[in-house]
N, C-alpha and C positions, 0 to 999 in steps of 0.2 A: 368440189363435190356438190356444193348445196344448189347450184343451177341444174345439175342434174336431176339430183330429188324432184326440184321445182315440178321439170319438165315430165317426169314422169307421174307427178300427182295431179297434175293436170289433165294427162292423158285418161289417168284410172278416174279420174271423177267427173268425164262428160259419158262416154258409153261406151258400149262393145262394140268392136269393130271387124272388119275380115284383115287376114291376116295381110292382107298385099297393102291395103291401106294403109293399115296400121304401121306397117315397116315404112314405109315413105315418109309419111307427116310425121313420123317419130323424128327421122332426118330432119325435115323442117323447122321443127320447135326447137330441136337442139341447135339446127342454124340460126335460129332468130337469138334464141339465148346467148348464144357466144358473140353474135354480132355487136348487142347491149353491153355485154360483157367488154368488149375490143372498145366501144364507144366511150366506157367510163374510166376507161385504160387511156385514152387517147390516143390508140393503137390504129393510125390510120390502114398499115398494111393488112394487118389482124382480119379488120372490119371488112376490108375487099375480098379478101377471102373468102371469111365466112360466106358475104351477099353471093359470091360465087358460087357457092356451096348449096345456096339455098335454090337459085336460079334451077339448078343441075339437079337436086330434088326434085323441084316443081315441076321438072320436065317429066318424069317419070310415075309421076302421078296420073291416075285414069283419071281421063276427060269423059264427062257425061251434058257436056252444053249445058253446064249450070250458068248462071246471071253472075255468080260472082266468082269466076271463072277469067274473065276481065276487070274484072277489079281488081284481083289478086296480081294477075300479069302487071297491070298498070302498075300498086305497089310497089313492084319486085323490081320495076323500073326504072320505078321514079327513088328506088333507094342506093341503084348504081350511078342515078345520076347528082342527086341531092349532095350538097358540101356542107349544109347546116347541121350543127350537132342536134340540135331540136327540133328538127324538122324529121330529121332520119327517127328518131325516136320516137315521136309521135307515129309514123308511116310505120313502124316493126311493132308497133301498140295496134293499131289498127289491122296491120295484116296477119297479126296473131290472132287479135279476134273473129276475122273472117274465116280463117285455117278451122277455127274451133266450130264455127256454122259450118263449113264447106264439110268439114269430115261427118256433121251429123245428117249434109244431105248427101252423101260418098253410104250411105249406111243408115237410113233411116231407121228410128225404130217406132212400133205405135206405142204411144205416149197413156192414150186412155187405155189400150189394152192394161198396163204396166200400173196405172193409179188404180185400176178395179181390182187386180191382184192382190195390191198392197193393202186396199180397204177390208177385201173378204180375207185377207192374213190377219190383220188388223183389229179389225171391230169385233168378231168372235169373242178373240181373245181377252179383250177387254170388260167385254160386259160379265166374262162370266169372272174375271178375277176379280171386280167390285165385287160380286155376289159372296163370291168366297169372304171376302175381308169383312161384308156386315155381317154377314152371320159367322165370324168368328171363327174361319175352319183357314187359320194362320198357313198351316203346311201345306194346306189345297194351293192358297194364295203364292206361295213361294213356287212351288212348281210353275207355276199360273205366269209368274215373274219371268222364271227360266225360257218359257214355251212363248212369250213377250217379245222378250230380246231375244232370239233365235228368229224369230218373224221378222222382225227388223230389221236385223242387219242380212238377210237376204233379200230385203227389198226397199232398202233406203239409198239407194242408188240413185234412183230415179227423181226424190226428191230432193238428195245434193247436189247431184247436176241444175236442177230448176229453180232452188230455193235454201240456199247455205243458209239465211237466216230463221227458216222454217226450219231445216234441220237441225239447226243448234239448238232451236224451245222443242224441238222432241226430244233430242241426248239428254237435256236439263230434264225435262221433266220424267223421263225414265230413270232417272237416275236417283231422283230424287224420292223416287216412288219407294225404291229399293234402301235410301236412306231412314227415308221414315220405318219401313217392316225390319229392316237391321238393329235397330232399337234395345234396350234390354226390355221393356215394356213395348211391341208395335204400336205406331202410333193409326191408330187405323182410320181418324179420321184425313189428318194427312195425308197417307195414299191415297186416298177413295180421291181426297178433294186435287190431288194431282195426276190422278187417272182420269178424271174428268177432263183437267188442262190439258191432258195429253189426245185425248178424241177432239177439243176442239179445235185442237192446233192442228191435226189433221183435216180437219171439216174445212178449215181457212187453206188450208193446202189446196184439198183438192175442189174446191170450188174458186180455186185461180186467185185468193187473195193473198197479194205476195205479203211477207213479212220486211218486218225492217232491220236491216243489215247492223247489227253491233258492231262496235268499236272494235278495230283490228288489233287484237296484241301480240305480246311479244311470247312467244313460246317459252319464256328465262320465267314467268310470272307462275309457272308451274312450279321450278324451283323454290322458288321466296314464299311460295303460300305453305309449302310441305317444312323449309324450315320456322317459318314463324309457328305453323303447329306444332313442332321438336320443340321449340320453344316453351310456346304455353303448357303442353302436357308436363314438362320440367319443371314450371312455373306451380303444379297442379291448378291451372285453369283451364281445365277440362270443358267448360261450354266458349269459351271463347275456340279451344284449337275444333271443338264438334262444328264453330261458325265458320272458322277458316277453312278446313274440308269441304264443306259445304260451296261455299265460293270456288275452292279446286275447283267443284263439278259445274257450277255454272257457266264458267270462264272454260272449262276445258274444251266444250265444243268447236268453241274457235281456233284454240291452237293444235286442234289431236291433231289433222295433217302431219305436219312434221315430225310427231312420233310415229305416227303410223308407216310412211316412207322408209325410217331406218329403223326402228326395230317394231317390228309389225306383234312379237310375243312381250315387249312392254307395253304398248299399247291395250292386248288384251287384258296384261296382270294389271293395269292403273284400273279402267272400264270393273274390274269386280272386285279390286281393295279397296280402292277410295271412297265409294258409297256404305261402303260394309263399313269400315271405321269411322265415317260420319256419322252413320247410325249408334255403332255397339258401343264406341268409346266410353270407359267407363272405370272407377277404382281398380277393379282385378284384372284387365287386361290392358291399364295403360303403358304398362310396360312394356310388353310384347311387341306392339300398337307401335309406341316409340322406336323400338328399332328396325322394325319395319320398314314405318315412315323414310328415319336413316336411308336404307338402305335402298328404297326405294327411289330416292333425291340423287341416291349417288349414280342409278341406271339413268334417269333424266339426263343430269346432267353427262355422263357418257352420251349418251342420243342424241344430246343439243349442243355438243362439245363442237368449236369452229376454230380448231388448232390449224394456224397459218404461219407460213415463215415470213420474215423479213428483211429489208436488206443488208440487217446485220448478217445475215443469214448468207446471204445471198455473197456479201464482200468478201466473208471468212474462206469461201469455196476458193473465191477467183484468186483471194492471196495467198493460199496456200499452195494452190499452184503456181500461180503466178511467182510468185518468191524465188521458189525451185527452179524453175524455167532460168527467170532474170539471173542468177547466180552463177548459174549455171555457162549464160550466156557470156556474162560479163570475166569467168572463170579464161572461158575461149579468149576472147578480147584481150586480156593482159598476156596470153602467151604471144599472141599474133601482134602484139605492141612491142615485147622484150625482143623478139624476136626480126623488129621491123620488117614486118609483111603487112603495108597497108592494106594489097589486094584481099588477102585474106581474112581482112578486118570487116572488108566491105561484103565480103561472099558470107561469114557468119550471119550478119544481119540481113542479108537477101535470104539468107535458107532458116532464118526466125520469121522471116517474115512469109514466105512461103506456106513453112509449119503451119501460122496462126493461118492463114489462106485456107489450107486442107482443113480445119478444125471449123472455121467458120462455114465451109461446105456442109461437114458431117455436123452439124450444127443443123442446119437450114435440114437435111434429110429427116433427123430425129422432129425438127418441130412438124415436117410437112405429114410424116408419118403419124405422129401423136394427135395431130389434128385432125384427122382422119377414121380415127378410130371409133369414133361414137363412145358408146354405151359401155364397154371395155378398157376407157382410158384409165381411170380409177383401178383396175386391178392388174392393169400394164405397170402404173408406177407405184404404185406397193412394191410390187416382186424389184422392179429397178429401183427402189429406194432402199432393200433388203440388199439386192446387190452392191450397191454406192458403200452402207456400212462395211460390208464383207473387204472392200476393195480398201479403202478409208484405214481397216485395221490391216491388212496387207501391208498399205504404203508407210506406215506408223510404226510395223513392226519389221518391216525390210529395208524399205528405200531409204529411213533416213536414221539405221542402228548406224555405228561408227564403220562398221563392215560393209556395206552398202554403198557410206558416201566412200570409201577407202576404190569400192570397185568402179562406182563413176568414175572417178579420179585416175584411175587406170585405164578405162575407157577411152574418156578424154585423153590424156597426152599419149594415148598406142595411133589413136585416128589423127591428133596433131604432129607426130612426130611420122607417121605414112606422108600425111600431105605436104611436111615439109623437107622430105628428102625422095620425095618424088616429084615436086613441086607444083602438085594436082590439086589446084586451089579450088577446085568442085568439092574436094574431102573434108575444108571447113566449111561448105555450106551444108554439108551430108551430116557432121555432127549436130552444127546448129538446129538443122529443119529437124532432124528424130530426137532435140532435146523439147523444141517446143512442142513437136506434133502430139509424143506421147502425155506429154501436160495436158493439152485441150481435148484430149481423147476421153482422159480421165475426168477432167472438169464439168467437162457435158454431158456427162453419164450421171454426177453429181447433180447437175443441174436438172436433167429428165427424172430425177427422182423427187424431185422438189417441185417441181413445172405446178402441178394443177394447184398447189396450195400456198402462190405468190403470187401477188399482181404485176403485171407488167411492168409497172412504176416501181413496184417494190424492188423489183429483179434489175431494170435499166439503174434504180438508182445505187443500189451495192456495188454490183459493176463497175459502174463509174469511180463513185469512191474509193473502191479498190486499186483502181488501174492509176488514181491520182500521186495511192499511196506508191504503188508500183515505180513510178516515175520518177517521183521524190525517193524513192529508195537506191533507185538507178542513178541519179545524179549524185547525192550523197553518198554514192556506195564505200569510197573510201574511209569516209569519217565513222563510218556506222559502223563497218566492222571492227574499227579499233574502240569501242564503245561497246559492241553484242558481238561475241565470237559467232560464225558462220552457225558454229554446232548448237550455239545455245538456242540460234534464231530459229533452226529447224525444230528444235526440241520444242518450244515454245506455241509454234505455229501446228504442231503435232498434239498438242494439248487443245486447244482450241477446235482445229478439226474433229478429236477425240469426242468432244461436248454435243458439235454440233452432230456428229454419228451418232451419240446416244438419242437425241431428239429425231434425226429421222426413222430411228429404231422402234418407237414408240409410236410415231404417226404412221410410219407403214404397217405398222401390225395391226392395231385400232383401225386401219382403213381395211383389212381382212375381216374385223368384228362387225364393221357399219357393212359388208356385202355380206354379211353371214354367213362368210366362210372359215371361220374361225368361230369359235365358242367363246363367252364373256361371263366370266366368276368374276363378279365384283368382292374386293376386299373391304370391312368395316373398318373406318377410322381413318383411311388413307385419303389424301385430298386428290384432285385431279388438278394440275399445274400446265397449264397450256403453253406457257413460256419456255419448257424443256422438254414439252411432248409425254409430260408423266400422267399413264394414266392410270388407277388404282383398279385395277384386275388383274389376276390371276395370268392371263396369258402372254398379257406385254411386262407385265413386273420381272418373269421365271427370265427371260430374254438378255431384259437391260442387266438383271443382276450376272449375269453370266459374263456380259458383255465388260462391267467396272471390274468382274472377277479377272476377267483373260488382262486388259487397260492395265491395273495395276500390277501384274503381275510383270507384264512390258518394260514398265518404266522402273519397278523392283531390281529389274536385272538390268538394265539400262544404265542405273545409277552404280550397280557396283564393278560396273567394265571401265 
């Protein structure tokens, strides 16, 4: 998900554009994204791809005989033909940059029209809210504030595209303005002396002197400042947590981005809390104040939460079916041995192999598909990761109760016992192919639910180790069931599946909250655990708990059959 935001925060903070443009280079950025993405994956096929992807954009972009117009072509060239890892990387650095000029002369806008607006928004406003503050008329001054930031943020556009380090000394210093008047006593020389800072950091704006770019942080640093002031207010060292709010708001310019991207109504409630309690904090309201704070760290964190699988994750899928499948397989194999039909031993394994054949097609369709999709991947696999649970307790609570494996079992020897008294040795390849095929049907549905939030390495590496165990299991197979009954191994590997359901239960629905399309009531007190996809809200909490309700209820009656 987070390449996404990137790519769209990017889009919103150079300018406005016409709608055709806009839909095209939207393609573009998300193909250069993905390309970087393939690159750091190692993902040579990935990578051609995307470049293919971008090519095929690029073509359908209006041409106006710009100059970098060939520069771009050349890039795009020189990136299907390049085999350097750092060579391509610097060329998709470079040709993103040009994208970001090309689209601003695709769409000019006048620039000094846009700084005269902002000034005459601007300066007004300011003189007359010092006026207010020396002579005392506090309430004039707070409107004065309101009618401030309402100016700004309808014309601070123009100076984040030009100057992110100009705009971070305006955020600061509005912010601070507001911290000072928030006060139990306003502190009025403060504001006056930080409405001052704040005309001249626009006077350096729009007389073209650039400012200098701060240290880039980590958006977590939002976090850590809101609980070290949980802290101190606990501590009652009330001017230490007033210093650390205060830092919030300095620091926050740099990282608001990424709140703003996923939740655009935190962003707003952070922008008029956190000044307000740097100011007011204070004996009668630290309470309040405090949990607040809480509560507010725990929205953050939801916002900046980057819950990923792995290839623990990743292995648990493949064995669980894989398991069933081999069992299943090797099931076939010892009738067609007792039975001495080597042919039929050899058509089992032609129609596994087969199966995995079909699977690895419908494989190759889902990813060409998923890749494809742009802007809509992310709400594709939510719903398929909603579906994978749904299926996950299907196969948990059907395919492998005692009745289930009783009816495979009946399955298998009605189609061994057709083929061997017809002596239609296509009939063991027909069971074998529809025992594997159905496994990898199911596998890949698992796996398209999980797709956007595993790395390539993560995903190749479970796989593998899966398929190791698999083999090892295949070889071993006789010793191992005299050691773990067939039933218990299914039980087992159904527990395990169970876990990992509950975790994609919880990243699917939390990715409904990050598109806001779901609603997010955070719970106090609850931690957020990324390792099992727990997050502490109201909407993915009511879900899982239904879900360990239905889970234990299964395995309740499970145990007394």
């Amino acid at each position: 998900m987070k390449r996404y935001l990137i790519v769209f925060s990017l889009l919103l903070c150079f300018l406005p554009r016409a709608g055709y443009a806009e839909a095209s280079l939207s393609d573009l950025f998300i193909a250069i994204t993905d390309s970087k993405s393939a690159l750091e994956d190692n993902d040579e096929q990935a990578y051609k791809k995307h470049i293919k992807e971008l090519d095929s954009a690029y073509q359908k972009v209006p041409k106006k005989n710009i100059k970098l117009e060939k520069d771009i072509t050349r890039q795009i060239a020189k990136l299907k033909s390049a085999h350097d890892s750092d060579k391509r990387t610097a060329t998709l650095q470079s040709l993103s940059e040009n994208l970001v000029e090309y689209e601003k002369q695709l769409n000019p806008v006048d620039k000094n029209e846009k700084r005269q607006k902002l000034k005459n928004a601007l300066y007004p406003i300011i003189d007359d809210f010092i006026k207010a503050i020396k002579s005392g008329e506090i309430d004039q001054a707070m409107q004065y504030n309101k009618d401030l930031n309402s100016a700004w943020t309808a014309n601070e556009k123009i100076v984040r595209s030009e100057d992110i380090g100009r705009y971070g000394q305006i955020e600061t210093e509005l912010m601070m303005t507001r911290i000072a008047l928030s006060k139990e006593t306003p502190d009025k020389e403060s504001a006056v002396q930080h409405l001052n800072q704040l005309k001249q950091e626009l006077v350096d704006y729009l007389s073209g002197k650039e400012a200098k770019t701060t240290e880039k942080k980590d958006v977590s640093i939002l976090s850590t400042y809101l609980k070290d002031a949980d802290q101190q207010i606990e501590d009652n060292d009330l001017e230490s947590a007033k210093a650390t709010l205060s830092q919030f708001v300095v620091d926050w310019p740099n990282v608001e981005g990424d709140i703003r991207t996923s939740n655009a109504a935190l962003y707003t409630e952070i922008e008029q809390k956190v000044p307000d309690y740097a100011g007011s904090l204070n004996d009668n309201n630290k309470t309040d104040i405090q949990q607040d704070l809480k509560q507010l760290n725990q929205k953050i964190q939801l916002a900046i939460s980057k819950t990923n699988y792995t290839f623990i994750d990743a292995a648990l899928i493949m064995l669980r079916e894989g398991v069933e499948a081999l069992l299943i397989i090797m099931a076939l194999i010892s009738v067609t041995k007792k039975a001495r039909q080597p042919k039929g031993t050899r058509w089992i394994i032609v129609g596994g192999l087969i199966g995995l054949l079909m699977s690895i097609v419908i494989a190759f369709i889902f990813n060409r598909y998923f890749s494809g999709i742009g802007q809509g991947r992310e709400l594709i696999e939510a719903i398929v990761g909603l579906l994978s649970v749904l299926m996950m307790l299907a196969i948990g609570m059907w395919l492998h109760s005692k009745s289930s494996l009783q009816n495979w079992q009946r399955f298998i020897d009605k189609n061994m016992a057709q083929a061997m008294t017809s002596g239609s040795i296509l009939s063991f390849s027909f069971v074998s192919f529809l025992s594997i095929f159905r496994e990898g049907a199911e596998t890949i549905i698992f796996y398209a639910g999980i797709a956007g939030k595993i790395s390539t390495g993560q995903l190749l590496t479970g796989i593998g180790l899966a398929l190791i165990i698999l083999v090892l299991i295949a070889v071993f197979f006789e010793q191992l069931t005299r050691v773990i009954p067939i039933r218990q191994l299914f039980f087992w590997m159904s527990v395990l599946i169970f876990l990992l359901a509950f975790k994609i239960l919880g990243v699917s629905l939390h990715t409904f909250q990050v598109l806001n399309m779901l609603p997010t009531t955070t719970i106090k007190g609850l931690p957020f655990i990324s390792l099992i996809g727990f997050y502490p809200t109201v909407e993915t909490l009511i879900p899982q708990l239904i879900f360990i309700a239905v889970i234990s209820f299964y395995l309740f009656k499970l145990k007394r059959q």
